[in-house]
N, C-alpha and C positions, 0 to 999 in steps of 0.2 A: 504494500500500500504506500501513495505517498503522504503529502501534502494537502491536506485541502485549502481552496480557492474559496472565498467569496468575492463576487463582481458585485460593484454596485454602478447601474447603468443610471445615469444622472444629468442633470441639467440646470443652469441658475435662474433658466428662467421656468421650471414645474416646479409649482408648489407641493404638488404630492412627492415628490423627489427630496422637500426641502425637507417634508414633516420624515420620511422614510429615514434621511440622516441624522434626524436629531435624535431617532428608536436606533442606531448602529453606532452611535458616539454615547448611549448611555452605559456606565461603567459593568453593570450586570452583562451586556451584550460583550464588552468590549474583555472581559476576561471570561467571559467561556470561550470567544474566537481565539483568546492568548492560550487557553487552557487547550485545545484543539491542535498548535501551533499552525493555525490557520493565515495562509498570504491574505489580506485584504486590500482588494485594486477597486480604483475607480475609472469609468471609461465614463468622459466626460463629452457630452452632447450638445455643450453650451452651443458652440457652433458645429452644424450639421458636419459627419465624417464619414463617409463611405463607409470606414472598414465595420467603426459598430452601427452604423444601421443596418449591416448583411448579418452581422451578428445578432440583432436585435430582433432580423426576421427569422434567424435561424431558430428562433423560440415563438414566433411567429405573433411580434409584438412589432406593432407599425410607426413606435418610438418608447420614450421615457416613461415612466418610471419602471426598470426592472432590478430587481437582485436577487443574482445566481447564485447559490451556494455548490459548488463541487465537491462533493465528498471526499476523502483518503483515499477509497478502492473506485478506481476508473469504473468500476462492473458497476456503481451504483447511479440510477440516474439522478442528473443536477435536482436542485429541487428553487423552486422559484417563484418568485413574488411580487408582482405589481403594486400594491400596497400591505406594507409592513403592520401585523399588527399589534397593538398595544404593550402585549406582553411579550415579550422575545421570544423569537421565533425557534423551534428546533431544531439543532442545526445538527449535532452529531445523528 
């Protein structure tokens, strides 16, 4: 197994994107993804980018807000979230 990934697919001008950051910056979130030894990327949307819009359709999202989480074992599929809820999401 490796690493797990979470993407947070974002933009500064989607407010659901804004609220989604402020549920991934709170401390409970931010040390199970430490606890995990989880990379966390942002693929930033502010202005329009080919590579993750292909990506974004590849989850078949026709923009912002998404976030990916990638598990450790490749065999698992991503698990993913257009809006984050309240309470932190399960990620392992």
């Amino acid at each position: 197994a490796g690493r797990p990934v979470l993407v947070d697919f974002t933009a500064d001008w989607c407010v659901t994107c804004q609220a989604n950051r402020e549920i991934l910056e709170r401390a409970e979130v931010m040390q199970e993804l430490q606890s995990l030894n989880a990379l966390v990327l942002e693929a930033d949307f502010t202005k329009s980018n080919a590579v993750i819009a292909a990506k974004l359709a590849e989850f078949g999202q026709p923009g912002v807000p998404l976030v990916v989480f990638y598990p450790a074992d490749p065999a698992e599929p991503p698990k993913t979230y257009t809006v984050l809820p309240p309470k932190p999401p399960e990620l392992a």
